[in-house]
C-alpha positions in Angstrom: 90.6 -16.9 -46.3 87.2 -18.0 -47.3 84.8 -17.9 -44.7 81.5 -20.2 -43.7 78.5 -19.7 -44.2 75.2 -20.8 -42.5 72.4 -21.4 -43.6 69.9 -21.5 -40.1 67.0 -23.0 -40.7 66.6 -24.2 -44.3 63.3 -25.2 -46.0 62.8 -28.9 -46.2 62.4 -28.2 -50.1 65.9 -27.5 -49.8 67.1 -30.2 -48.1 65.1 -32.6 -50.3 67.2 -30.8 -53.5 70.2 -31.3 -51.9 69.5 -34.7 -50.8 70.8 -34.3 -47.4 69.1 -37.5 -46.5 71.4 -39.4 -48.6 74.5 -37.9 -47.2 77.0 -39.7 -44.9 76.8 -39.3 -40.7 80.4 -38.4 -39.3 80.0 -37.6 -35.0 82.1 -36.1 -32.7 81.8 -35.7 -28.9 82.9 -32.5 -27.0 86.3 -31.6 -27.7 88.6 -29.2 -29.3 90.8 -29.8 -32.7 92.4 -28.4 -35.4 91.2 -29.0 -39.1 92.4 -27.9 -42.5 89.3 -28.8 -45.2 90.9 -29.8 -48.4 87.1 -29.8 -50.1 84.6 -27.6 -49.8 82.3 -29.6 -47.4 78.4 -28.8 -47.4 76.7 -30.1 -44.1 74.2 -30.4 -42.2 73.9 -30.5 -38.5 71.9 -33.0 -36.8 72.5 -32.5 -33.6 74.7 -30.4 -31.5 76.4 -27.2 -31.7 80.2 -25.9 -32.9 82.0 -23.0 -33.2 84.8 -22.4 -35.6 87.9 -20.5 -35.5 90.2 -19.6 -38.3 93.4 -19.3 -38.2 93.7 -16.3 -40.0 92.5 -14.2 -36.6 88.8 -13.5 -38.5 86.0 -13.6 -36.7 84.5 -17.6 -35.3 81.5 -19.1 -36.6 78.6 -20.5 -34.8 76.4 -23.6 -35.8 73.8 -25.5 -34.2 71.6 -28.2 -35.2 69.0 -27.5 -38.0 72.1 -25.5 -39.8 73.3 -25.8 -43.2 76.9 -25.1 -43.5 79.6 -24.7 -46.5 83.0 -24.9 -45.6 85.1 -23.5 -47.8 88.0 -25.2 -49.5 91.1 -23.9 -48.0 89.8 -23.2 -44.6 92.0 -24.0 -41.4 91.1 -22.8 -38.0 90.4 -25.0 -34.7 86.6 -27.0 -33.7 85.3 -26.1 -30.8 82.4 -29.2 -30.2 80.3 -27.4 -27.4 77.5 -30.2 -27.8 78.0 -33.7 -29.0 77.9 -33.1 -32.9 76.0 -35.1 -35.5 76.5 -34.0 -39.5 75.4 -35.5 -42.2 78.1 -33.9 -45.5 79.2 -34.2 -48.7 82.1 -33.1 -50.2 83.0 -31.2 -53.6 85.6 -29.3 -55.1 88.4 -30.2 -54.0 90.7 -33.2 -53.1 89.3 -35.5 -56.0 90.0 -38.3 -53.3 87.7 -37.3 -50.7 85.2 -36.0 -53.3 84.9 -39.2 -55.2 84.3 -41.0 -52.1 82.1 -38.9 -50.9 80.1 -39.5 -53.7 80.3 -43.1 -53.5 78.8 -43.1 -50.0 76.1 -40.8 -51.2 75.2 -43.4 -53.9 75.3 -46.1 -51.7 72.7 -44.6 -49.2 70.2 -44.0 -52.3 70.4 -46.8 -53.5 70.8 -48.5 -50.0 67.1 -46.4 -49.1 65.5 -48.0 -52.6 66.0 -51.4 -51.7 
């Protein structure tokens, strides 16, 4: 399986490139759950931290807020929400479903911030 990456810390310029600011919010308090990402999913943490674990027995993934993470498409392992999370994400290749929307939302916030 795929694994995630993070990105700590990236450089405003990138965040303006990607136009994170645009991105949909999606929150979730402290819990545990399993999720199987049928996109790769880019996000960014607001707020919060998480760890990851796949199912596959590899190593878990950390992520905090100010962290840039890629989910890979494919990937199935279980949240671990260790502080109320905030992320803002898109979605992309993948389920077209969830990728079109996600791209509607994403136009909806730009054009939502130029009005």
């Amino acid at each position: 399986m795929k694994e995630i990456t993070v990105d700590s810390n990236p450089s405003e310029a990138t965040l303006k490139k990607l136009g994170v600011g645009h991105w949909p919010t999606w929150q979730k308090e402290v819990s545990v759950f399993p999720w199987a990402f049928v996109t790769t999913e880019v996000a960014y943490i607001v707020e919060g931290e998480c760890v990851m674990t796949p199912n596959d027995g590899g190593p878990a993934t950390t992520f905090k807020a100010g962290d840039l993470v890629v989910f890979p498409n494919g990937y199935k392992g279980t949240w671990e929400v260790k502080q109320p999370l905030k992320k803002r994400f898109k979605h992309q290749d993948g389920n077209f479903v969830k990728c079109a929307l996600s791209r509607f939302k994403i136009l909806k916030n730009r054009l939502k911030s130029k009005g």
